[in-house]
Residue frames relative to the residue before (quaternion, step in Angstrom):
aa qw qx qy qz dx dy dz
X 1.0000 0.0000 0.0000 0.0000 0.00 0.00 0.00
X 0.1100 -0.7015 0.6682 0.2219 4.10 -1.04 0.90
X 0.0848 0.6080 -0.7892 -0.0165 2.89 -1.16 0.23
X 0.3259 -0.7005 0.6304 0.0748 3.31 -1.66 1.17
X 0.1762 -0.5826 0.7080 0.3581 3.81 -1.13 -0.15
X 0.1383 -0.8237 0.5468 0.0580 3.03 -2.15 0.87
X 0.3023 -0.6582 0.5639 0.3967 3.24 -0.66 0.44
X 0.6754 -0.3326 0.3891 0.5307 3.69 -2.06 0.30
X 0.8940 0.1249 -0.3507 0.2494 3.26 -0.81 -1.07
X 0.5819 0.4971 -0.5545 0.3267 3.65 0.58 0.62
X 0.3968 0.6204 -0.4487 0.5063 3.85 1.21 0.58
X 0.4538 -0.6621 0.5868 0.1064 2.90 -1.74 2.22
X 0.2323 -0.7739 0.4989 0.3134 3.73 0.95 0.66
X 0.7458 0.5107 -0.1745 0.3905 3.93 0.97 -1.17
X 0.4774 0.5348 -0.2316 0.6576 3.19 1.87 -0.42
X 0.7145 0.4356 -0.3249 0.4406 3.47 0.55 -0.68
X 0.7202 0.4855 -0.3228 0.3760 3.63 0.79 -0.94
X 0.6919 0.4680 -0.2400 0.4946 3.21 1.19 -0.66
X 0.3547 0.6372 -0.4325 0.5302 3.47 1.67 0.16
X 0.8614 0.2987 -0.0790 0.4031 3.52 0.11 -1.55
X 0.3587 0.6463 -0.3941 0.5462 3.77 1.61 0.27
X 0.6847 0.6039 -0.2155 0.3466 3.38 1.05 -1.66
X 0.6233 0.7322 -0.1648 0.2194 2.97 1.15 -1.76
X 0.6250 -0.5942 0.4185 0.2848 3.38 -1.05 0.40
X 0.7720 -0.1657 -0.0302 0.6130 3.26 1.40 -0.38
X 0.1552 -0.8190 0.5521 -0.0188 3.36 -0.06 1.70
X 0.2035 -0.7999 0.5458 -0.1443 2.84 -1.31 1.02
X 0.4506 -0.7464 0.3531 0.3395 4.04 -0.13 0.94
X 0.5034 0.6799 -0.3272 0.4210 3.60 1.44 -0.67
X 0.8497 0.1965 -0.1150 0.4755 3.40 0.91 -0.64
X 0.2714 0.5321 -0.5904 0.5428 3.57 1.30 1.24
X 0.6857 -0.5771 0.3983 0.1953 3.00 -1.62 1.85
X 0.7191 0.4637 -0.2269 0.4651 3.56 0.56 -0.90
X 0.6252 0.4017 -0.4024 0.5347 3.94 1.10 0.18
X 0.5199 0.6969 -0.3070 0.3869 3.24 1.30 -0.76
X 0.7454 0.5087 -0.2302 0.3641 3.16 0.91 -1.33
X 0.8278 0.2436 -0.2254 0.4522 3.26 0.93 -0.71
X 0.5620 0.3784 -0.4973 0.5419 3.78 1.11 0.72
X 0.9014 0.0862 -0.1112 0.4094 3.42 0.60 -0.02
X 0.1679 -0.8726 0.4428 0.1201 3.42 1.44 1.70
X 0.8061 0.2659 -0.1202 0.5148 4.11 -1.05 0.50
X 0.2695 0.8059 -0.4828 0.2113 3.65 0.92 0.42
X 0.3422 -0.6854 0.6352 0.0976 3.88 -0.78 0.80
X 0.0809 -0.8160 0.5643 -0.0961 3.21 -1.60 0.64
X 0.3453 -0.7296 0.5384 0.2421 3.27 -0.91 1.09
X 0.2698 0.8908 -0.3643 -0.0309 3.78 -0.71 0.09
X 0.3806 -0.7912 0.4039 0.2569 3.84 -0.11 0.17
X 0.5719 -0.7157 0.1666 0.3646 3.30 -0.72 1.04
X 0.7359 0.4466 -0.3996 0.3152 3.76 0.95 0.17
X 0.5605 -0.6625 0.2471 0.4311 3.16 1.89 0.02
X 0.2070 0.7486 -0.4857 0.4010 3.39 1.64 0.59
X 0.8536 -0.0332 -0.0227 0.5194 3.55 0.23 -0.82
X 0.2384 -0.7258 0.6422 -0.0627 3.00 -1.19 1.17
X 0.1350 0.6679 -0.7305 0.0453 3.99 -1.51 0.31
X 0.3548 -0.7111 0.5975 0.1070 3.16 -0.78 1.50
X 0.1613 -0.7993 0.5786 -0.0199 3.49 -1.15 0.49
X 0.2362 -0.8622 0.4351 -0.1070 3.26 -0.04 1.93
X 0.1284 -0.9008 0.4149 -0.0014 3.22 0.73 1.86
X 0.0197 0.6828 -0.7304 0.0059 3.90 -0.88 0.57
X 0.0061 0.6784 -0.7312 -0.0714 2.99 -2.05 0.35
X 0.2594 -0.7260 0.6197 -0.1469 3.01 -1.70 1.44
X 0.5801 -0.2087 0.0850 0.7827 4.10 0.32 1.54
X 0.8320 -0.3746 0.2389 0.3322 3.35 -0.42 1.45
X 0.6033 0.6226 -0.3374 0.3668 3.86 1.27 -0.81
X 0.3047 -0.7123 0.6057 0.1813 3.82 -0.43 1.30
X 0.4947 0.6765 -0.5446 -0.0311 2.93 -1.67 0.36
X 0.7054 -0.5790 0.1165 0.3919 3.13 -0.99 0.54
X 0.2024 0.8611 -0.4664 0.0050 3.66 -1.16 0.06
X 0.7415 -0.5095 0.3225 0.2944 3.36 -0.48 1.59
X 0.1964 -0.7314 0.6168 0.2146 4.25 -0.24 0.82
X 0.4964 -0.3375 0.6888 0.4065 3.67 -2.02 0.28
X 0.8567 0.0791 -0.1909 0.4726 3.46 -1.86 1.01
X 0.5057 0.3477 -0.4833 0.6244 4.21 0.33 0.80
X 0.3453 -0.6093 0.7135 -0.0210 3.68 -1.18 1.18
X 0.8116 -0.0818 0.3495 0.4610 3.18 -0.27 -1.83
X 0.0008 0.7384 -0.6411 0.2093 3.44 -0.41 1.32
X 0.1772 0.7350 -0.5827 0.2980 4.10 -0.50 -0.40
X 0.7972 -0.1723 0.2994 0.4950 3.27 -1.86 -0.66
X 0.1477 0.6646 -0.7275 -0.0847 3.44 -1.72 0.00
X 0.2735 0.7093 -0.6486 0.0387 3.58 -0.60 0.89
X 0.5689 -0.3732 0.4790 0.5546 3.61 -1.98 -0.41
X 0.9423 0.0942 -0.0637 0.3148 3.60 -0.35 -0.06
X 0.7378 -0.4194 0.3155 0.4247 3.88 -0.72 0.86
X 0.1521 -0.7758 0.6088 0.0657 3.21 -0.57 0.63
X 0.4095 -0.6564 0.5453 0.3226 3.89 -0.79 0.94
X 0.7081 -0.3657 0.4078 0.4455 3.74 -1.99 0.58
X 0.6572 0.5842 -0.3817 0.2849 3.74 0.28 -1.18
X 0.6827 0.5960 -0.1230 0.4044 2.78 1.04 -1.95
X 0.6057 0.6159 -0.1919 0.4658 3.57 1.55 -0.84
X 0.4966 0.6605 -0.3288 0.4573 3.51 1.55 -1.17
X 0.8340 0.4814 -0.1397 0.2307 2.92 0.07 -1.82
X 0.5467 0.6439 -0.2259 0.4853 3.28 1.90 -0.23
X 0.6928 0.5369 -0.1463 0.4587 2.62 1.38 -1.43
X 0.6178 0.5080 -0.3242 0.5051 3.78 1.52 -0.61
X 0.5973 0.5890 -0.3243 0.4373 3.48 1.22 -0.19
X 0.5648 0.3779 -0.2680 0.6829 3.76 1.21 -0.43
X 0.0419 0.7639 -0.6201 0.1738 3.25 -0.58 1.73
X 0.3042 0.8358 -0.4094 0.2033 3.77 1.11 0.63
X 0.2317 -0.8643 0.3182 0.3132 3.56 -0.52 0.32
X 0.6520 0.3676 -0.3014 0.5907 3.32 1.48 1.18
X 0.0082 -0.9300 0.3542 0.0979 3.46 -0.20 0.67
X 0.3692 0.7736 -0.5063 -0.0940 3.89 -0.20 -0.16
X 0.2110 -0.7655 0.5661 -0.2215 2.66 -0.41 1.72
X 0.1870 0.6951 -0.6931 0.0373 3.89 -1.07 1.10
X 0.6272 -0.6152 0.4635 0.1159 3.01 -1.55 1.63
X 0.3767 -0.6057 0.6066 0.3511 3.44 -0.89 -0.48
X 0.7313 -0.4789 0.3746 0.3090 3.62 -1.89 0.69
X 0.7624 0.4563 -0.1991 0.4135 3.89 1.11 -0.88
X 0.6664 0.1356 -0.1289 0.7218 3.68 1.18 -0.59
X 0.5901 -0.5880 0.5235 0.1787 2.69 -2.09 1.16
X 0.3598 -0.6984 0.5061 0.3557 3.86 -0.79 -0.37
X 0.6530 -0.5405 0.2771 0.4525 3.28 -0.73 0.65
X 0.5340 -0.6398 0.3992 0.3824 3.58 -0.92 1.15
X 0.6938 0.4569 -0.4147 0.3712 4.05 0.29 -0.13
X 0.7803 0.3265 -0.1472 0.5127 3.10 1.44 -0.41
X 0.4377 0.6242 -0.3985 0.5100 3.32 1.29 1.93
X 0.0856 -0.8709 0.4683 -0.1221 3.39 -0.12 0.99
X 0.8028 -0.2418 0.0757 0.5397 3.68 0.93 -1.30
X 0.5874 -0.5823 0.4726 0.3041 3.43 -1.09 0.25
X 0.0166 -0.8080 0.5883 0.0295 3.47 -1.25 0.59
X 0.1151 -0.8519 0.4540 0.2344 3.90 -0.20 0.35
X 0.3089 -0.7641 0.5633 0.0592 3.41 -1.39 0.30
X 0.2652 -0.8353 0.4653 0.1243 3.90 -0.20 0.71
X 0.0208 0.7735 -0.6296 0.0706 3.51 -0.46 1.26
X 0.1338 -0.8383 0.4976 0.1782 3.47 -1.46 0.70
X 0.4062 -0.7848 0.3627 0.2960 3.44 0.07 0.50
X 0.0011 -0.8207 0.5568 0.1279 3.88 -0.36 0.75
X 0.3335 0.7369 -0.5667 0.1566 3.49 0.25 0.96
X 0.6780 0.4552 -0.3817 0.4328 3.49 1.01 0.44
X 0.7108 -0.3655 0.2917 0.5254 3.68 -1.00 -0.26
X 0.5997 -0.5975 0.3911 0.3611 3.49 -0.91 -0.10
X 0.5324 0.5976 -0.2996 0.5193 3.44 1.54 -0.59
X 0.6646 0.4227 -0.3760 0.4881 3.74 0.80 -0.91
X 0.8535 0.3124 -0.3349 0.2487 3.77 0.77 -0.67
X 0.5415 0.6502 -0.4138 0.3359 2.58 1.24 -0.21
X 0.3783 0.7028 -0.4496 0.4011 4.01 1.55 0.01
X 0.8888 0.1830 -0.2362 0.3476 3.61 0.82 -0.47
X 0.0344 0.6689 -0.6610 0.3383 3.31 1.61 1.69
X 0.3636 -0.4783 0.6800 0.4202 3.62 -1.83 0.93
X 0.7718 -0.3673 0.4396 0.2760 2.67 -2.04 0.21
X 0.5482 0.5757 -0.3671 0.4830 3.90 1.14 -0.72
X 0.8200 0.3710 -0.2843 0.3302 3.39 0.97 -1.53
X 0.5621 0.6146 -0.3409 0.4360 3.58 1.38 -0.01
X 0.5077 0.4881 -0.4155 0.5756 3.69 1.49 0.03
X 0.7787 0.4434 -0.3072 0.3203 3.28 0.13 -1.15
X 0.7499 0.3331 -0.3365 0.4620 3.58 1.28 -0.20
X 0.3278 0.6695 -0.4363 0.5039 3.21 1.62 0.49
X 0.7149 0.4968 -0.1457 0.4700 3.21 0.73 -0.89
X 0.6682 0.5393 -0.2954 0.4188 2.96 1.21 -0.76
X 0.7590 0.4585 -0.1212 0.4461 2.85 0.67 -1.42
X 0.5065 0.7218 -0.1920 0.4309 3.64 1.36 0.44
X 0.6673 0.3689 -0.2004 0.6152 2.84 1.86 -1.25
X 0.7500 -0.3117 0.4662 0.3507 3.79 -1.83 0.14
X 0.6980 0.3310 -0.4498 0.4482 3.84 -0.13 1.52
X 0.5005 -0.6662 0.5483 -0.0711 2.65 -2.38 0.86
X 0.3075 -0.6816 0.5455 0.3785 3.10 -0.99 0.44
X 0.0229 -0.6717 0.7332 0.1034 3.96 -2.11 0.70
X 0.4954 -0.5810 0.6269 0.1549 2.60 -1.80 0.36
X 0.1996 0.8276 -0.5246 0.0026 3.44 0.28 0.55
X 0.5386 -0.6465 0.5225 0.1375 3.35 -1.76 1.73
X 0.8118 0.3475 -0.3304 0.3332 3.77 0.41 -0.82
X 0.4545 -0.6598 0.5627 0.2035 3.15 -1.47 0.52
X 0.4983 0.6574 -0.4066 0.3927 3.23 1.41 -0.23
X 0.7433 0.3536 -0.1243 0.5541 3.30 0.88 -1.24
X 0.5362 0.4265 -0.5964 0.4181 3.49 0.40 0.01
X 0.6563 0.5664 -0.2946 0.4022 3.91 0.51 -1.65
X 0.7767 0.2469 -0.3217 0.4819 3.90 0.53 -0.90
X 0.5698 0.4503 -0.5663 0.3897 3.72 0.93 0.56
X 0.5652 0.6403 -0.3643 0.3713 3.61 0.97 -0.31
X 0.6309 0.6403 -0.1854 0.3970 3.17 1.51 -1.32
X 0.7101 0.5575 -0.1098 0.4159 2.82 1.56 -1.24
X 0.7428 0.3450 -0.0626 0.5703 3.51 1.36 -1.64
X 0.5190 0.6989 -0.4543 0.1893 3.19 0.69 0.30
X 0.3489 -0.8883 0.2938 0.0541 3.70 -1.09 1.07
X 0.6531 0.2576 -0.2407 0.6702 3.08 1.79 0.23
X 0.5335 -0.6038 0.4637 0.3684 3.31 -1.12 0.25
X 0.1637 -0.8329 0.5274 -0.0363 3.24 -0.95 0.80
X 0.5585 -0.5666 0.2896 0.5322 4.04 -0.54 0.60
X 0.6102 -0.4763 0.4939 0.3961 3.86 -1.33 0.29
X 0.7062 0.2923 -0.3416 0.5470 4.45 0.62 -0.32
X 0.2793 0.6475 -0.6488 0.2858 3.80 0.94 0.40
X 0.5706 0.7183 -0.2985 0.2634 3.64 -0.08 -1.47
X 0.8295 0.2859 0.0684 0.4749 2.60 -0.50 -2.41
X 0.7151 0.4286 -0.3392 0.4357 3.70 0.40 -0.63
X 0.6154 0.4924 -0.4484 0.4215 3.59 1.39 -0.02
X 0.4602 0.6790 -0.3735 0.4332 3.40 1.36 -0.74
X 0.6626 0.3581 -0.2990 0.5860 3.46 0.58 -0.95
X 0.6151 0.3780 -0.5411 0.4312 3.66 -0.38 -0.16
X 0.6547 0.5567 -0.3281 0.3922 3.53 0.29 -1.74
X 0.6475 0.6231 -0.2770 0.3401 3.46 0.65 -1.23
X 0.6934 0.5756 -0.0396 0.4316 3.35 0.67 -2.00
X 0.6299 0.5304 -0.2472 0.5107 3.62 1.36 -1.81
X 0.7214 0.4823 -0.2879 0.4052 3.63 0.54 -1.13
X 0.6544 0.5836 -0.2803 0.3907 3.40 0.92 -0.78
X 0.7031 0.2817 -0.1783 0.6282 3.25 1.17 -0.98
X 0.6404 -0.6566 0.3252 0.2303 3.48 0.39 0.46
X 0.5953 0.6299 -0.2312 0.4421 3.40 1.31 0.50
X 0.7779 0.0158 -0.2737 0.5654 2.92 0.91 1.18
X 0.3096 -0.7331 0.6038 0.0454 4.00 -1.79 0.36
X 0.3142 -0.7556 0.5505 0.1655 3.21 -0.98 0.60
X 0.1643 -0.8280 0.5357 0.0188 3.37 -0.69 0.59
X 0.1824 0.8365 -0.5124 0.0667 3.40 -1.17 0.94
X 0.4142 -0.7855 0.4355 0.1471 2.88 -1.29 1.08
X 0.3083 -0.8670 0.3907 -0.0238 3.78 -0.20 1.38
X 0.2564 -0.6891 0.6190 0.2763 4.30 -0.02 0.53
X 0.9051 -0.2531 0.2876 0.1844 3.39 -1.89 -0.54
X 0.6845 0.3931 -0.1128 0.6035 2.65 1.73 -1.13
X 0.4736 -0.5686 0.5368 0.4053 3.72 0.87 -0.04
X 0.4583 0.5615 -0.5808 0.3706 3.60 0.45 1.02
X 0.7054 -0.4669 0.4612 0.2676 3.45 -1.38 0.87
X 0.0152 -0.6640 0.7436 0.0765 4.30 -0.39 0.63
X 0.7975 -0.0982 0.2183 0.5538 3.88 0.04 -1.07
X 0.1853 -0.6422 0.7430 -0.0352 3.61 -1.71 0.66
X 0.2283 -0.6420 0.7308 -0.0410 3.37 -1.44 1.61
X 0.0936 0.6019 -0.7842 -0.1187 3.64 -1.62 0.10
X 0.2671 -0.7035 0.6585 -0.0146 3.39 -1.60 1.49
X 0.1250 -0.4949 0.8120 0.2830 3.52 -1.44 0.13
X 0.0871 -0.6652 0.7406 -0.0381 2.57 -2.12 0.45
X 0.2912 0.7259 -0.5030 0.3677 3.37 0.06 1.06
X 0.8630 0.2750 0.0190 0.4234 4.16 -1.39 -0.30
X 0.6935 -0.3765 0.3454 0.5079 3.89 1.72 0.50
X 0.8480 0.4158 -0.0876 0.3168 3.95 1.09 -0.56
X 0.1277 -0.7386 0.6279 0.2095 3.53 -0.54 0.55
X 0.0761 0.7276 -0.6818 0.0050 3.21 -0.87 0.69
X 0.5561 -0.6472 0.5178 0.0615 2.79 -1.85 1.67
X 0.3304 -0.8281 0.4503 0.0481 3.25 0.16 1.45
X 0.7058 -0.4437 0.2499 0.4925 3.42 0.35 -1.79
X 0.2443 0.8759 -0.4124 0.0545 3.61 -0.60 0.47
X 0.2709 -0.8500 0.4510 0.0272 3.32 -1.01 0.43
X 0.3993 -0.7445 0.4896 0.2159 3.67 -0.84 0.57
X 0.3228 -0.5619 0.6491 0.3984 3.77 -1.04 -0.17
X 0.6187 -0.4588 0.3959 0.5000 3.92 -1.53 -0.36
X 0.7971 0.3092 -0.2467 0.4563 3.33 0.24 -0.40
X 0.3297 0.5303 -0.4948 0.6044 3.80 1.56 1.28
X 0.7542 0.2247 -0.2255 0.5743 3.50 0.43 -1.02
X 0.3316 0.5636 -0.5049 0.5634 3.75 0.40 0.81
X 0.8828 0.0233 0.0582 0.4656 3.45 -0.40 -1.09
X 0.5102 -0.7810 0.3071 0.1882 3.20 1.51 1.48
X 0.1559 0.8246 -0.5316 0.1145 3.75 0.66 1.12
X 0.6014 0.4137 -0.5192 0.4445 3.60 0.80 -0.03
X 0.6116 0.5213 -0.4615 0.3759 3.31 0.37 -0.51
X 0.3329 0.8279 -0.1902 0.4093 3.65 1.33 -0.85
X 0.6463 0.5138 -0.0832 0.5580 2.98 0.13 -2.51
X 0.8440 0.4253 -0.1985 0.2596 3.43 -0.52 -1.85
X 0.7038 0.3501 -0.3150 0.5319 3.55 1.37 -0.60
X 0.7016 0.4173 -0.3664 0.4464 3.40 0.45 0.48
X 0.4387 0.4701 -0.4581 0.6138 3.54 1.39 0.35
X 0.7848 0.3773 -0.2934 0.3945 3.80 0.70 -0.64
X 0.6352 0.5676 -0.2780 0.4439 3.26 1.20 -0.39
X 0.4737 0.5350 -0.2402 0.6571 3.82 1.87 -1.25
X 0.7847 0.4988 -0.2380 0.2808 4.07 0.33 -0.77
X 0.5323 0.7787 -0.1917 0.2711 2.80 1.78 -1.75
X 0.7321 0.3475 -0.2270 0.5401 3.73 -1.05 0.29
X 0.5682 0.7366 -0.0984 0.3533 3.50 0.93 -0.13
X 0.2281 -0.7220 0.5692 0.3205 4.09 -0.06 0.60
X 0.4695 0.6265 -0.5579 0.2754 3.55 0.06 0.49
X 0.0213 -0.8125 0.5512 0.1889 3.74 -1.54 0.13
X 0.3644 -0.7821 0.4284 0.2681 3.48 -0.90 1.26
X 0.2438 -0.7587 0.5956 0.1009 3.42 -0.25 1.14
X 0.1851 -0.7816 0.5915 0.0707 3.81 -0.96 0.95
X 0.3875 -0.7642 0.4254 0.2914 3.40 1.52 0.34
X 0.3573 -0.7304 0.5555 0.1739 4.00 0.99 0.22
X 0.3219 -0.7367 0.5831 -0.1170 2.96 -2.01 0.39
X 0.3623 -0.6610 0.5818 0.3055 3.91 -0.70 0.35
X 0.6964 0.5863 -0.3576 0.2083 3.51 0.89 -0.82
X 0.2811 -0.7574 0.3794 0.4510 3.70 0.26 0.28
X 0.6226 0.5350 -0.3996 0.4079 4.00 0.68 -0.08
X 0.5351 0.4388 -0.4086 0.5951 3.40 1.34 -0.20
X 0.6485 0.5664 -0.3723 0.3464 3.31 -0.10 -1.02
X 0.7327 0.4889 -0.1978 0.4302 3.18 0.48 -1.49
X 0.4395 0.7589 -0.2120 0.4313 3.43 1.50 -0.39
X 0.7537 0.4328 -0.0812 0.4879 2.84 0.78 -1.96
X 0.5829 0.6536 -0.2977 0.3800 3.32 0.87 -1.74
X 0.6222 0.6110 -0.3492 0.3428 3.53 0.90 -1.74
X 0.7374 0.5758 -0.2202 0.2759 3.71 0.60 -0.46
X 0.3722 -0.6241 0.3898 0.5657 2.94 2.14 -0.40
X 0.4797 0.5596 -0.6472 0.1944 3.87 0.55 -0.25
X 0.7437 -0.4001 0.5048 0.1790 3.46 -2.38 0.42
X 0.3748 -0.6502 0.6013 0.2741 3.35 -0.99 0.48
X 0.2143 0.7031 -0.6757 -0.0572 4.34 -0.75 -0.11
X 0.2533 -0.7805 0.5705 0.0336 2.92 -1.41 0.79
X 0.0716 -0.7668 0.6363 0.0442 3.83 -1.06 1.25
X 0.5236 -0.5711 0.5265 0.3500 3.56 -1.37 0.35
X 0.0163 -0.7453 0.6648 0.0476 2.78 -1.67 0.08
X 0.2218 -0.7690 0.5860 0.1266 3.36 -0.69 0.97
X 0.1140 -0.7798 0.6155 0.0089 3.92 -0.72 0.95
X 0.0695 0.8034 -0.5895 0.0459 4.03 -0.34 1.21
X 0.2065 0.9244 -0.3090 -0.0863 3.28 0.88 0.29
X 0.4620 0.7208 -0.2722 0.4391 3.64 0.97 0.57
X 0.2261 -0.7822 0.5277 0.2421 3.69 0.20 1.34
X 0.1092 0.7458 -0.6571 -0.0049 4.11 -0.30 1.01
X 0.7911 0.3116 -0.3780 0.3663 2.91 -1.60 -0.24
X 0.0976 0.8323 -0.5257 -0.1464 4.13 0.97 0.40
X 0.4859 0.6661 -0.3870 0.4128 3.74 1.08 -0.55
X 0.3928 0.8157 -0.1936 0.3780 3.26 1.21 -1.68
X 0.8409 0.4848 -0.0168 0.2399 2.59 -0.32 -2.44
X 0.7839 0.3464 -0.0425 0.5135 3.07 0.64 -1.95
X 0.1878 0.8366 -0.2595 0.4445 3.07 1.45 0.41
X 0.8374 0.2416 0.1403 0.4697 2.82 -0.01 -2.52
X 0.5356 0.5153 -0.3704 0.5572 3.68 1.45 -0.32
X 0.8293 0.2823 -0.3824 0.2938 3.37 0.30 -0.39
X 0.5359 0.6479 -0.4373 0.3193 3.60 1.51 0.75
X 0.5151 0.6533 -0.4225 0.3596 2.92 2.04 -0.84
């Protein structure tokens, strides 16, 4: 097996997409054009017909590159047309020569075995039946809460601007979150709409005020729940939950799977779970300590 390492500007960016289209389990996180803007100058491992592919999320710290997991990329790792044996995995794995790594795999290929540490899960729901069959394996919590929802004064939109999706986020947001969270979603959100691969959703009262606001990709068979957020008196009358049954109900009957991208928190989670969605699980490999600086500066000055 060759496989080369690449810098960005030696990447067939058009070869690549149609690399990861190919794949056994494509995935929008690891199309050249998301890449760029969660992880501008990315590098790659790849072989020479484009069968296998391994994105490489480049950072640098005092000039020292390495590698490190983008905001809005879940699961990135290997992507090929076909399983790839442990060996075959090594040899990737000798090719990522960084001296910091965080690095998360994807649900379908493993990551090379040196470069596996822990486990991380992700919730996906499948909408290939009717809505009546899935909606049998809402918990019982999640079938009140959209009772409830769907009781109170609101609606589903469709809503075109990014302006107003980004200053309601800006606005409703509940945890604290890095300072390039924002803006670097704009630019996804921005880019996604253009190219048709994703929608914003929102969930509106009586008056045509804002209760809560979803952004999805949508791309490779998936909606994925990107990011979103309620006002107080959204999570009152429980509009994400709302949101979510009417993405499943609008989806339903359908090869498609709503992916909720999962969580460590247990109140999210428990969130997700409520829908009946699946547990899957990708590695991840977490080195986070700049050692060996000598090392390092070392290896920067060969690149």
């Amino acid at each position: 097996m060759s496989l080369e390492y690449l810098k960005n500007k030696e990447i067939d960016k058009e070869k690549w997409d149609a690399g990861i289209a190919r794949s056994t389990h494509p995935l929008i996180y690891a199309e050249s054009w998301y890449l760029d803007i969660v992880s501008p100058g990315w590098h790659a491992v790849v072989n020479q017909d484009h069968s296998i592919l391994f994105p490489l999320p480049i950072n640098r710290k005092w000039r020292i590159p390495f590698i490190m997991q983008p905001l809005f990329a879940q699961q990135l790792g290997l992507f090929s047309q076909k399983d790839l044996d442990n060996n075959s995995l090594e040899i990737i794995g000798k090719l990522i020569r960084y001296p910091a790594v965080v690095l998360q795999g994807n649900s379908k290929n493993a990551l090379p075995r040196k470069l596996t540490n822990l486990t991380r899960h992700n919730y996906k729901l499948s909408l290939h039946h009717d809505y009546n069959q899935i909606q049998k394996s809402f918990t019982k919590n999640c079938h009140r809460n959209i009772k409830k929802a769907l009781h109170q004064k609101q609606y589903i939109k469709r809503l075109d601007s990014v302006e107003d999706f980004i200053n309601f986020s800006s606005q409703n947001i509940k945890y604290k979150v890095p300072s390039k969270t924002i803006p670097l979603l704009e630019k996804i959100i921005r880019k996604a709409l253009a190219r048709d691969a994703g929608f914003i959703i929102s969930s509106i009262d009586g008056t045509g005020d804002d209760l809560a606001m979803a952004f999805f990709l949508k791309k490779h068979g998936r909606i994925i729940f990107l990011f979103g957020n309620s006002t107080d008196l959204g999570l009152k009358k429980q509009s994400m939950f709302f949101i979510m049954n009417y993405i499943i109900e609008q989806y339903s009957k359908q090869d498609i799977i709503l992916d909720f991208e999962g969580s460590e928190i247990e109140g999210i989670a428990r969130f997700y779970k409520g829908f009946g969605a699946e547990t899957e699980s990708y590695d991840c490999f977490e080195r986070r300590c700049l050692t060996g600086l000598r090392r390092a500066i070392s290896y920067i000055t060969s690149l």
